[in-house]
VOLO-156176 format. One line per field, with one value per residue (C-alpha): residue in one letter; residue number from 1; x, y, z. Coordinates in pm, 1 decimal, always signed. Layout:
BEGIN
r c(A,...)
k c(NUM,...)
c1 c(X,...)
c2 c(Y,...)
c3 c(Z,...)
//
This chain:
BEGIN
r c(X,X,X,X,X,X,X,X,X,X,X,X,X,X,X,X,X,X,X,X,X,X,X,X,X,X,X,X,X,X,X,X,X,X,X,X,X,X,X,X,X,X,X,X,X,X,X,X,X,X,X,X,X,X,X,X,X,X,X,X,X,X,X,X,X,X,X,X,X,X,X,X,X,X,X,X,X,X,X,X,X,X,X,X,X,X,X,X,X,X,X,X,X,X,X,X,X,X,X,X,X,X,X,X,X,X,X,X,X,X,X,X,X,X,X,X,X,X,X,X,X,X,X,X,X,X,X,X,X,X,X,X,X,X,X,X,X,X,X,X,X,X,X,X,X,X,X,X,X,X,X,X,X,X,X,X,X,X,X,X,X,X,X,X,X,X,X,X,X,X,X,X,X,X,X,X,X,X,X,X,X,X,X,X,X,X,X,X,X,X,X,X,X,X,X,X,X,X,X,X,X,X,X,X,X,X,X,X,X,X,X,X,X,X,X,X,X,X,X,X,X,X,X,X,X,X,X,X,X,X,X,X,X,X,X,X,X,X,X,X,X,X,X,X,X,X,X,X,X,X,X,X,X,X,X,X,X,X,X,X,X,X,X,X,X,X,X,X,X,X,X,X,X,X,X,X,X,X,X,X,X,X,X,X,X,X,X,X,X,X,X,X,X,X,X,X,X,X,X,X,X,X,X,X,X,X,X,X,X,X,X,X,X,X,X,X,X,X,X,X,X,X,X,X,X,X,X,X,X,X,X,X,X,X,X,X,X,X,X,X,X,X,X,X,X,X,X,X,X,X,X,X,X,X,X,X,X,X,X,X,X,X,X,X,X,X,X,X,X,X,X,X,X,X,X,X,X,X,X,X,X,X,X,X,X,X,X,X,X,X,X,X,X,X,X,X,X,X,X,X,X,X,X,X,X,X,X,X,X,X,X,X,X,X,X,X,X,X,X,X,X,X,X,X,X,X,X,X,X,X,X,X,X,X,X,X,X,X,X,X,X,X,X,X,X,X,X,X,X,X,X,X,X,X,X,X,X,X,X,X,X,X,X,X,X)
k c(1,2,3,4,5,6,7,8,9,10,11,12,13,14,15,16,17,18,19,20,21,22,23,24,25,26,27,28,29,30,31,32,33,34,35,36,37,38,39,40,41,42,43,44,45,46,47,48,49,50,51,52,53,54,55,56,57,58,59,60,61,62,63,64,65,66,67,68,69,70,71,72,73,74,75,76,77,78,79,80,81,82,83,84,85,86,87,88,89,90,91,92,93,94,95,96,97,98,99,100,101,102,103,104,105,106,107,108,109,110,111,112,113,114,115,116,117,118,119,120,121,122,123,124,125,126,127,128,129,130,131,132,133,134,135,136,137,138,139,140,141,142,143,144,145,146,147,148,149,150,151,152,153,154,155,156,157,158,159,160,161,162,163,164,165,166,167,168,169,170,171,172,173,174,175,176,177,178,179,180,181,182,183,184,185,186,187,188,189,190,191,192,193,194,195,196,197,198,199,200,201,202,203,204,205,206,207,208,209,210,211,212,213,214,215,216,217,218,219,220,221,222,223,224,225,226,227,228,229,230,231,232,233,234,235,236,237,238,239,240,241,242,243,244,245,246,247,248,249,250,251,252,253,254,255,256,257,258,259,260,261,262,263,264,265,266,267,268,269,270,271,272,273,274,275,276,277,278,279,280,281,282,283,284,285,286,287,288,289,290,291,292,293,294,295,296,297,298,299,300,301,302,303,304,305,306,307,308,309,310,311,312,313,314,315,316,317,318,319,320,321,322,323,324,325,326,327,328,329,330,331,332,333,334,335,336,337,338,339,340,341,342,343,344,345,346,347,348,349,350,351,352,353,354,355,356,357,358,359,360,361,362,363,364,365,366,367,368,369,370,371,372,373,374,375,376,377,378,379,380,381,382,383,384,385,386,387,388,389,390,391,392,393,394,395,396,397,398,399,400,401,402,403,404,405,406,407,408,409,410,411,412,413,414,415,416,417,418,419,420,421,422,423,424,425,426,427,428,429,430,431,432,433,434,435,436,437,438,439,440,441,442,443,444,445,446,447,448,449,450,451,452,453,454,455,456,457,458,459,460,461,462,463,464,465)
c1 c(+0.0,+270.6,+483.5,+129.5,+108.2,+474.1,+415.8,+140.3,+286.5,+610.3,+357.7,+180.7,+468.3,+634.8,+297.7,+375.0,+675.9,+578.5,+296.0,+538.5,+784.8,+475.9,+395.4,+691.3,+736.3,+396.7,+544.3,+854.1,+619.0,+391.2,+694.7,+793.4,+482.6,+439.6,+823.6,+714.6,+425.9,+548.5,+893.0,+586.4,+391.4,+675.8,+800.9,+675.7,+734.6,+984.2,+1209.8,+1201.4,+1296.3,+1578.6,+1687.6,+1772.0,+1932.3,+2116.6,+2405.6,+2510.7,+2503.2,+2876.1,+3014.7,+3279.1,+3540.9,+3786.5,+4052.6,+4081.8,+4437.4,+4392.3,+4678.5,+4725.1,+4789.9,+5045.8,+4950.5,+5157.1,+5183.3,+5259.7,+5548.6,+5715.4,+5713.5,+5889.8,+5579.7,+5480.1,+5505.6,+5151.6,+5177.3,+4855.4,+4594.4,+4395.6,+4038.3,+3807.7,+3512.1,+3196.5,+2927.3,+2743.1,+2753.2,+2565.3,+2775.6,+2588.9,+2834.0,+3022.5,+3355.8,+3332.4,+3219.2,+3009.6,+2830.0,+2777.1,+2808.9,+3045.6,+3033.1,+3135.5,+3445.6,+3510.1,+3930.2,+3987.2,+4390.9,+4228.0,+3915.8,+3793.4,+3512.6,+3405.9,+3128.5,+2858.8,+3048.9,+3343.5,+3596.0,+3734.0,+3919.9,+4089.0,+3894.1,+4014.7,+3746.2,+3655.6,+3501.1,+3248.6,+2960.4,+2955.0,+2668.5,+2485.8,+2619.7,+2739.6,+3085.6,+3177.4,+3414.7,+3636.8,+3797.9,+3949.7,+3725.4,+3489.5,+3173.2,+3022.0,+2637.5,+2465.7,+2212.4,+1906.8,+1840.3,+1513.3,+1265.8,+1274.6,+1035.4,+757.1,+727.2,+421.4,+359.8,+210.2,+430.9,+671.9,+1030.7,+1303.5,+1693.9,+1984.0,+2287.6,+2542.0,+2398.6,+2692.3,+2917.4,+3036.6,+2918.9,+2662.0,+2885.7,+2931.1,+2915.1,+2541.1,+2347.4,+2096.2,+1719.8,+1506.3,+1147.0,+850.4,+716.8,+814.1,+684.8,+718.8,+876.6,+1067.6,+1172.2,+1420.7,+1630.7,+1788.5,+1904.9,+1978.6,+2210.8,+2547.1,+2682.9,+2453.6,+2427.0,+2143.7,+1998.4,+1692.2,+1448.2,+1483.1,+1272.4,+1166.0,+1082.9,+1019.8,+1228.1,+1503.0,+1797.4,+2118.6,+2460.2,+2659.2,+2332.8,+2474.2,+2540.2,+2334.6,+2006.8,+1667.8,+1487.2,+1152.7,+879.9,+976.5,+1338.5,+1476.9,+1727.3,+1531.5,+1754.8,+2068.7,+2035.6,+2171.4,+2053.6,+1835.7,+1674.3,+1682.5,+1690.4,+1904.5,+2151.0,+1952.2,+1659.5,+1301.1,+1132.7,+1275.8,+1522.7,+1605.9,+1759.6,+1867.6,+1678.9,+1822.6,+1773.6,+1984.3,+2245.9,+2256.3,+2327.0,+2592.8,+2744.0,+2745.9,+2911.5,+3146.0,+3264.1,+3262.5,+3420.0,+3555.2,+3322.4,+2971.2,+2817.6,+2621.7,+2371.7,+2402.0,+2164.7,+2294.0,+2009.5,+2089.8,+1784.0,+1633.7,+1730.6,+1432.3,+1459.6,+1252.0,+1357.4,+1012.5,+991.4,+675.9,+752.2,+1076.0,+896.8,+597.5,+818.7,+852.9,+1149.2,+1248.2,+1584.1,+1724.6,+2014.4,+2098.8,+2434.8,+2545.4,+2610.4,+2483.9,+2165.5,+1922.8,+2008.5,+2012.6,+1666.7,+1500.9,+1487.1,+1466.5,+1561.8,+1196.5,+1014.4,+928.1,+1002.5,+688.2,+769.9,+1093.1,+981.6,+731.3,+813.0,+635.8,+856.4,+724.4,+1041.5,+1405.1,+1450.6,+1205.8,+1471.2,+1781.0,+1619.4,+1545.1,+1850.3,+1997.3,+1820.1,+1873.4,+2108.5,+2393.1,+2368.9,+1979.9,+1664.9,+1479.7,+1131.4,+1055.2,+747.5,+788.2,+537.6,+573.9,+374.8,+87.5,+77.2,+265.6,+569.5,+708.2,+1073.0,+1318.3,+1693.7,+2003.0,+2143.1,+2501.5,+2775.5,+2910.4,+3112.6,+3505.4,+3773.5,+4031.5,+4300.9,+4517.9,+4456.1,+4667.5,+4544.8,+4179.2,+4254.7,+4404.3,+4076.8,+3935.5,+4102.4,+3977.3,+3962.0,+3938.4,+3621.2,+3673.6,+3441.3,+3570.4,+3461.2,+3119.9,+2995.0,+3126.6,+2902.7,+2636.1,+2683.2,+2521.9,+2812.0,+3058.2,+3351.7,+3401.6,+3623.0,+3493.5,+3548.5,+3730.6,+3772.3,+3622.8,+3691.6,+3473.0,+3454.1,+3376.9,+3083.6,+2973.9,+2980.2,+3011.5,+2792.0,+3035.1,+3101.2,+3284.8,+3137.1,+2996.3,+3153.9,+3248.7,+3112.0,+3161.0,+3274.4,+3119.2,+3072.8,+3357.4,+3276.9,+3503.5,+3688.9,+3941.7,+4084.6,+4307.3,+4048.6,+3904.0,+4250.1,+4311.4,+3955.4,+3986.9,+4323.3,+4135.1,+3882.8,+4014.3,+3983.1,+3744.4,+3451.3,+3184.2,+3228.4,+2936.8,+3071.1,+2820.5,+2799.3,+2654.1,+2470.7,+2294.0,+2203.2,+2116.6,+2274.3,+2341.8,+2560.9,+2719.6,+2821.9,+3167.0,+3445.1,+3788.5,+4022.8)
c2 c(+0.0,+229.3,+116.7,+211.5,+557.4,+628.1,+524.2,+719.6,+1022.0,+1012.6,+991.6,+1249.5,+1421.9,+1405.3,+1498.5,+1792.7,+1851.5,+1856.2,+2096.1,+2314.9,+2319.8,+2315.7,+2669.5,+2801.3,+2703.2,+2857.7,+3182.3,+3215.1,+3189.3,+3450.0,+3672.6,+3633.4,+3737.5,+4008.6,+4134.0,+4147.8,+4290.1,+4585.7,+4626.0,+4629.0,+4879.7,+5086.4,+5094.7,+5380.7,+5608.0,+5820.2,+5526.0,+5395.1,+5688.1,+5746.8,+5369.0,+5459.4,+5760.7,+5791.2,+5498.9,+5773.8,+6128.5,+6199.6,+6426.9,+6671.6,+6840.2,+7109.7,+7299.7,+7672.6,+7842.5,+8212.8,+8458.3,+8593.0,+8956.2,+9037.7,+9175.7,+9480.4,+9447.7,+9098.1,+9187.8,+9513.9,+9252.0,+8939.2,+8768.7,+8683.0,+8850.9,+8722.9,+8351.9,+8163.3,+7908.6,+7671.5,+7686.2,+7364.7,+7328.8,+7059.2,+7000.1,+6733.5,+6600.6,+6302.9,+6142.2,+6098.9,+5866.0,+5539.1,+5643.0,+5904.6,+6221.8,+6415.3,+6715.1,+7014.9,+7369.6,+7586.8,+7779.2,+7464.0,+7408.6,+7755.1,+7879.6,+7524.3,+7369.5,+7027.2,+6873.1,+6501.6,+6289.1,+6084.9,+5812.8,+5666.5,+5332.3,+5594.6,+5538.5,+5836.6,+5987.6,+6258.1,+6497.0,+6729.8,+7019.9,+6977.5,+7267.4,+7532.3,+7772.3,+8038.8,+8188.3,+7835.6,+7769.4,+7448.3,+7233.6,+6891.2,+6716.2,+6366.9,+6113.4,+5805.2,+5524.9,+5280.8,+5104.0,+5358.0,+5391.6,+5658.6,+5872.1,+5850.6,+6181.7,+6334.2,+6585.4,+6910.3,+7082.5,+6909.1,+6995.6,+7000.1,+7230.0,+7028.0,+6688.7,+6573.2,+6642.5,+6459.8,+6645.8,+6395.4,+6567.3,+6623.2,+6910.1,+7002.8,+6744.3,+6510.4,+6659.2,+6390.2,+6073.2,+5934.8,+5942.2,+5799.6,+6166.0,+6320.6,+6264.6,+6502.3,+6558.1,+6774.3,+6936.1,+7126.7,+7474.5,+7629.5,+7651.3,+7940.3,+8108.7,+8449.9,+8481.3,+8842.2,+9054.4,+8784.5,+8940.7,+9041.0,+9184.2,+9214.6,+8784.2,+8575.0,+8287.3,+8205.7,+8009.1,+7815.6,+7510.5,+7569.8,+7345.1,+7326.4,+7021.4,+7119.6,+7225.2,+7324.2,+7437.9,+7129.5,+7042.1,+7239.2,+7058.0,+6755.4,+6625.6,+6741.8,+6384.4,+6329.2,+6044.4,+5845.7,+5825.7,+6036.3,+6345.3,+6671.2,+6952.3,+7015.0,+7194.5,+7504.9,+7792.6,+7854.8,+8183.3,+8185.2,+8523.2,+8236.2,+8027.4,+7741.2,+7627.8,+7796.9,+7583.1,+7837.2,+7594.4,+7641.0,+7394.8,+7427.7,+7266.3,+6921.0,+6992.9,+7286.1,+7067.6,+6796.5,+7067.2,+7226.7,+6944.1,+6791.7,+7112.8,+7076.2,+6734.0,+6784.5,+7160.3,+7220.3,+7524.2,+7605.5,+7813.4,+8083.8,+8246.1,+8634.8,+8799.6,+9159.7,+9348.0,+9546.2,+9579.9,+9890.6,+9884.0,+9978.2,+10218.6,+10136.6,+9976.8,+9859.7,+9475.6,+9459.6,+9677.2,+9499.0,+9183.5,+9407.5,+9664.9,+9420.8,+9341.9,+9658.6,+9661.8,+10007.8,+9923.4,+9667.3,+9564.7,+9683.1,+9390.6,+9116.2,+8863.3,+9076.5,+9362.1,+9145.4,+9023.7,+9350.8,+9437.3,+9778.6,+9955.5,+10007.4,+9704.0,+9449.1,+9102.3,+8949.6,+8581.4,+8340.0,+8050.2,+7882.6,+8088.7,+8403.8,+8729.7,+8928.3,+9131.2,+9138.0,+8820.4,+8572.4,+8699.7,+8638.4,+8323.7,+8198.2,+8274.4,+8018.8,+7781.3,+7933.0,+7687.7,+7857.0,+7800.5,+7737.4,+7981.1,+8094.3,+8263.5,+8555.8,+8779.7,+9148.9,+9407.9,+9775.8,+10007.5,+9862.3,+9544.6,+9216.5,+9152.7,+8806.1,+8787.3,+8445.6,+8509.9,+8313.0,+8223.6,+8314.5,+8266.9,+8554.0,+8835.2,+8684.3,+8906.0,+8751.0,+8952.3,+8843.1,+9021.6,+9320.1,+9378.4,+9391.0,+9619.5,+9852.0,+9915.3,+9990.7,+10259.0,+10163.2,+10341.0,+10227.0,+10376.4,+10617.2,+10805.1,+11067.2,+10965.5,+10764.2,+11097.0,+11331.8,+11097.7,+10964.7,+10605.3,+10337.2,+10043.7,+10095.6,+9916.4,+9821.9,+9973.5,+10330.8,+10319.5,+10615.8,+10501.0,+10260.9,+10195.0,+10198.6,+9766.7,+9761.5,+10031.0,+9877.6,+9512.6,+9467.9,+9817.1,+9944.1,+10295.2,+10566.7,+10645.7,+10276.4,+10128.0,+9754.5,+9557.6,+9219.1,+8941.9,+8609.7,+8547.1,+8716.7,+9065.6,+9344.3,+9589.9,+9756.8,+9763.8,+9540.3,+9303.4,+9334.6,+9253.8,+8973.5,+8849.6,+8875.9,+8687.8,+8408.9,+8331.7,+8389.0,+8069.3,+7872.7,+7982.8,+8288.4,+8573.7,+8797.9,+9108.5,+9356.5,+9690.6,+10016.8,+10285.9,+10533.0,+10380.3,+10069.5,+9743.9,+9548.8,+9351.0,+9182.5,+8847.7,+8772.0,+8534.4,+8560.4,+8279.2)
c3 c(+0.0,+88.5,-225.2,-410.6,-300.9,-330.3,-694.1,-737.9,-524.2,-808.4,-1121.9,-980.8,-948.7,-1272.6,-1384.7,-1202.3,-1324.1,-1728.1,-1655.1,-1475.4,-1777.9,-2025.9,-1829.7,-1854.2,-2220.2,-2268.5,-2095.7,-2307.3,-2624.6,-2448.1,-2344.1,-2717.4,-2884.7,-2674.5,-2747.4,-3096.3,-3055.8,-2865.3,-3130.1,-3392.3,-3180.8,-3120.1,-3514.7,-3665.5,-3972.6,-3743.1,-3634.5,-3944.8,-4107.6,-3865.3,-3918.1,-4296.5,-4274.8,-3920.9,-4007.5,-4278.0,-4037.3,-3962.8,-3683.6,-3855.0,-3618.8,-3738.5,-3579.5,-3661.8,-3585.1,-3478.8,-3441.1,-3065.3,-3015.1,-2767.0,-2436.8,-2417.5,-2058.2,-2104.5,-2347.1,-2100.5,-1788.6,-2017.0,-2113.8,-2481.6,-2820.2,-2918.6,-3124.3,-3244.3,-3065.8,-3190.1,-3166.8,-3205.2,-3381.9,-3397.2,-3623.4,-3864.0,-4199.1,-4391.1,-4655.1,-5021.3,-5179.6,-5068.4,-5193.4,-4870.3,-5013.7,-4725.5,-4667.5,-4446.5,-4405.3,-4519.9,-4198.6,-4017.6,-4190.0,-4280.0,-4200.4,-4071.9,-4059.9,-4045.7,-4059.3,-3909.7,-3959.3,-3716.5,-3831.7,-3592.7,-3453.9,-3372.4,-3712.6,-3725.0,-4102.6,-4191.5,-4436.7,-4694.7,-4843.5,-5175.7,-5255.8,-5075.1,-5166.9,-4922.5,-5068.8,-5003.3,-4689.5,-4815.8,-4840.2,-4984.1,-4798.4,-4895.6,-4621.5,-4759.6,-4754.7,-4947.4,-4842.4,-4602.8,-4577.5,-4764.2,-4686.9,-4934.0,-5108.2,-5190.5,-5315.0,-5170.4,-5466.4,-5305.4,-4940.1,-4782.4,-4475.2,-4187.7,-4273.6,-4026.2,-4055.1,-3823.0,-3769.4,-3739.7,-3592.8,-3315.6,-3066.9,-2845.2,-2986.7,-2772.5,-2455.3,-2449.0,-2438.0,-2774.0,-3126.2,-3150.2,-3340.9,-3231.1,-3343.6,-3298.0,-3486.6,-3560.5,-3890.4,-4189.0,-4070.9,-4385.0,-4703.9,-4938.4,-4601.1,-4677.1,-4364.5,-4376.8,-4142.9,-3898.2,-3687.4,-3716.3,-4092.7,-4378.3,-4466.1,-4592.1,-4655.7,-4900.5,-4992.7,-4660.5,-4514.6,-4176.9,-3917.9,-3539.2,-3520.2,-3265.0,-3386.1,-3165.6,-3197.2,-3377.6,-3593.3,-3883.1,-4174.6,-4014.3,-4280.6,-4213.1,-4311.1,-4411.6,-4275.6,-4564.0,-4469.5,-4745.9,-4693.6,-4757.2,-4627.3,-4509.4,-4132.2,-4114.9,-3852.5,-3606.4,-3526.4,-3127.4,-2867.0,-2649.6,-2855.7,-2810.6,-3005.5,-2986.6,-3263.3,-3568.8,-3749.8,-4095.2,-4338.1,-4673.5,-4973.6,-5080.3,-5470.5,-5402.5,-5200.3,-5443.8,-5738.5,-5510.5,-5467.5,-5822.5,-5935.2,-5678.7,-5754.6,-6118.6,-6138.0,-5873.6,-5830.3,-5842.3,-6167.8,-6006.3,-6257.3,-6367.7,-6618.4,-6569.0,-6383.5,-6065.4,-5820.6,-5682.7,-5349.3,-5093.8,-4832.9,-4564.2,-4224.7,-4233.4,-4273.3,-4415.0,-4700.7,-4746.8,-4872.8,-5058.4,-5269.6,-5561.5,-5738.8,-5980.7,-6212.5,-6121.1,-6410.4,-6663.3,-6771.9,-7125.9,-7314.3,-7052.3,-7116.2,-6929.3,-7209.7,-7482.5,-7389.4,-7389.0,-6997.3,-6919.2,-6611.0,-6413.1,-6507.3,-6259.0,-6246.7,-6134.4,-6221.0,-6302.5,-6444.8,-6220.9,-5956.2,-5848.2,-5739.1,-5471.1,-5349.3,-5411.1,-5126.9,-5371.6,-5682.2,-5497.0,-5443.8,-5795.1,-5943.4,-5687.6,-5914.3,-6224.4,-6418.3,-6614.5,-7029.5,-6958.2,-7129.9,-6823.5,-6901.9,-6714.5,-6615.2,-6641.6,-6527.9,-6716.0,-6800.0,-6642.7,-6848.3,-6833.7,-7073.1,-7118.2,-7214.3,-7150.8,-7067.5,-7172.1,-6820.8,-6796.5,-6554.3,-6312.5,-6433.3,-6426.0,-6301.1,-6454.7,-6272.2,-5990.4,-5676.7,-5691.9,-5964.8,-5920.3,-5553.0,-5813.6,-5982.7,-5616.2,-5421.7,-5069.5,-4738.6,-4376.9,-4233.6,-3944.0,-3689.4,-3932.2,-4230.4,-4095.7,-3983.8,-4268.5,-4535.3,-4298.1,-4315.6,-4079.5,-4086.4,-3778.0,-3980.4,-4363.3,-4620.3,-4817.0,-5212.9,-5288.8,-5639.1,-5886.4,-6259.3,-6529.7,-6517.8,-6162.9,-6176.4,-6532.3,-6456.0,-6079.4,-5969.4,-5735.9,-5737.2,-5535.7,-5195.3,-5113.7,-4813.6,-4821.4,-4481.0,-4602.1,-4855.8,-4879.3,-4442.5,-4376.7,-4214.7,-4317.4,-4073.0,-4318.5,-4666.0,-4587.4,-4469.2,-4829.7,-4974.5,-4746.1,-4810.6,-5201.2,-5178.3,-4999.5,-5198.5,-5560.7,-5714.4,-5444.5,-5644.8,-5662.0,-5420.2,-5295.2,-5183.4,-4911.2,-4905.5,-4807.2,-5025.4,-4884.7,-4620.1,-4778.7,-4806.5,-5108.1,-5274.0,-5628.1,-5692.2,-5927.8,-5922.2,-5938.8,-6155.2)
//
């Protein structure tokens, strides 16, 4: 009897037993479906988009050396005769081809000794420029590598206001730890944004994408990614009372970046397009009639495409291509696209009626000189308290044109009494920040040079072999 029971006591038992490891068999398939269930729950559009493009974002660092003054004080008492530093410098890139050709900002890599990239698992390469647009705000770097993951590029011409829009980038470098980027995501705010008057000097960026997606210090040059995991913008400033992001980011458009960038690889520079018309400038410090006034030719260029096609100082250009003009900002802006060699048709307003002409895009006005040269068709002046108050001008620094010749009033504008405040993003102090400026960027492509007339700032656009 007792031998009965034990028996039964081990069957039962073993029975037991196999329901205990049926149930927990049963619970590893039930912890199983339910880890599935929540990776399927949590994939969405967002992460997925991030999952294509993030292996490609890069973070680019750069060292800047600066020349020291010497500390006169430090000098009498056996100190230093000034020397240089070196200044660091962070921000992003997203590399477009597998051979390791990258892009960013030219204001990231701008005066840089040398330039790293440093990719998401930590490699780390050395980078050499290939070419910038400062006018774009863009740069095309190289390190030396095969293989890498690209970011997909897409189609910026087709933007739609209210559609999310996800930055990839490196806020703050690597304050936060490591080389994984940043995501960060909201909506495209609005397109064919003209950022002027941002700050500091006379610079400007157009036909912008905004978003509210935040965007920090060391996002520049970082993509602005749509829901379908496809690179539509290259990050590029913020407009913030604090430094930091207040939902005003601002990216440049991809078809732009992708141009740039062609041009870059293939030239060596970037064909900017010139027709020969010179704008009225408009005197207001009102913003609201800055982007009313209209866009009218004050002069046209003997011999250039605009006077070949029949424009006439006073009309209006009301339309470039597809693209309506509403002020001087929205023309600046569609002759970024403007293709050099290409017939672009064009809407004129004059004399009340509407006057269709198409222009024969050409490329900017060469000065062919070398430097010396060219400063010898510009007699220049540093600007004193003197002289700022003697002819009423509003910049505090820049270089007065005493002299101009006949080539730089008749194909660049400039003429005697305008005062030079800056070339390309460089801000000028003196004429022999102009000269130094001029030196620097003969031969890395086109060259928009600020300045002051009557009050008023505008600028011309030439390169320099």
């Amino acid at each position: 009897m007792r031998l009965g029971a034990c028996l039964a006591v081990a069957v039962l038992a073993a029975a037991c037993s196999g329901s205990r490891e049926s149930a927990a068999q049963v619970a590893r398939t039930d912890d199983a479906a339910r880890a599935a269930n929540i990776s399927a729950s949590r994939r969405t559009a967002i992460t997925d988009a991030v999952g294509r493009v993030a292996p490609a974002v890069v973070t680019v660092q750069t060292e800047v050396v600066q020349r020291v003054q010497a500390d006169p004080f430090d000098f009498f008492f056996g100190g230093r005769s000034g020397g240089t530093q070196t200044q660091a410098g962070l921000g992003s890139g997203f590399v477009i081809r597998p051979e390791g050709v990258i892009v960013t900002n030219a204001h990231v890599v701008a005066g840089a000794s040398t330039i790293s990239v440093m990719m998401r698992d930590g490699t780390t390469y050395p980078a050499r420029v290939i070419g910038t647009d400062e006018t774009n705000d863009l740069a095309v770097l190289q390190v030396q590598a095969t293989g890498l993951p690209v970011a997909p590029l897409g189609d910026s011409d087709n933007l739609l206001v209210g559609e999310w829009a996800i930055a990839i980038g490196n806020p703050y470098g690597f304050m936060l730890g490591n080389s994984e980027p940043t995501v960060t995501a909201g909506v495209i705010s609005g397109v064919g944004r003209n950022l002027v008057a941002r700050g500091e000097g006379p610079s400007a960026y157009f036909d912008m994408i905004q978003t509210d997606a935040s965007i920090n210090p060391g996002n520049s040059g970082g993509p602005l990614v749509s829901a379908g995991g496809e690179v539509i913008g290259v990050n590029s400033s913020i407009y913030s009372t604090s430094g930091g992001s207040i939902g005003l980011g601002f990216a440049i458009p991809i078809n732009r970046a992708r141009r740039v960038a062609d041009d870059l690889l293939s030239h060596g520079r970037v064909r900017r397009a010139w027709i020969g018309v010179h704008l009225e400038p408009v005197r207001t410090q009102n913003a609201r009639d800055l982007i009313a006034r209209g866009a009218t030719v004050a002069g046209v260029t003997a011999g250039s495409p605009a006077a070949r096609a029949g424009i006439r100082p006073g009309d209006v250009i009301t339309r470039a291509r597809n693209r309506p003009i509403r002020n001087r900002f929205d023309w600046d802006a569609a002759l970024l696209d403007l293709r050099v060699g290409e017939e672009a048709p064009l809407v004129l307003r004059r004399g009340g009626g509407d006057v269709a002409v198409s222009v024969t895009v050409a490329d900017l006005p060469e000065v062919t000189a070398p430097k010396v040269q060219v400063l010898r068709e510009l007699e220049l002046v540093s600007l004193t308290p003197a002289i700022r108050a003697e002819r009423a001008i509003a910049a505090s620094r820049g270089a007065l044109v005493y002299r101009a010749s006949e080539r730089m009033t008749g194909e660049l504008g400039l003429q005697a009494g305008d005062v030079i405040v800056q070339i390309n993003r460089t801000p000028v102090g003196s004429a022999e920040d102009v000269s130094r400026a001029v030196d620097y960027y003969a031969g890395r492509g086109p060259i928009r040079l600020f300045f002051e007339r009557q009050g008023q700032i505008s600028y011309t656009d030439f390169v320099i072999r």
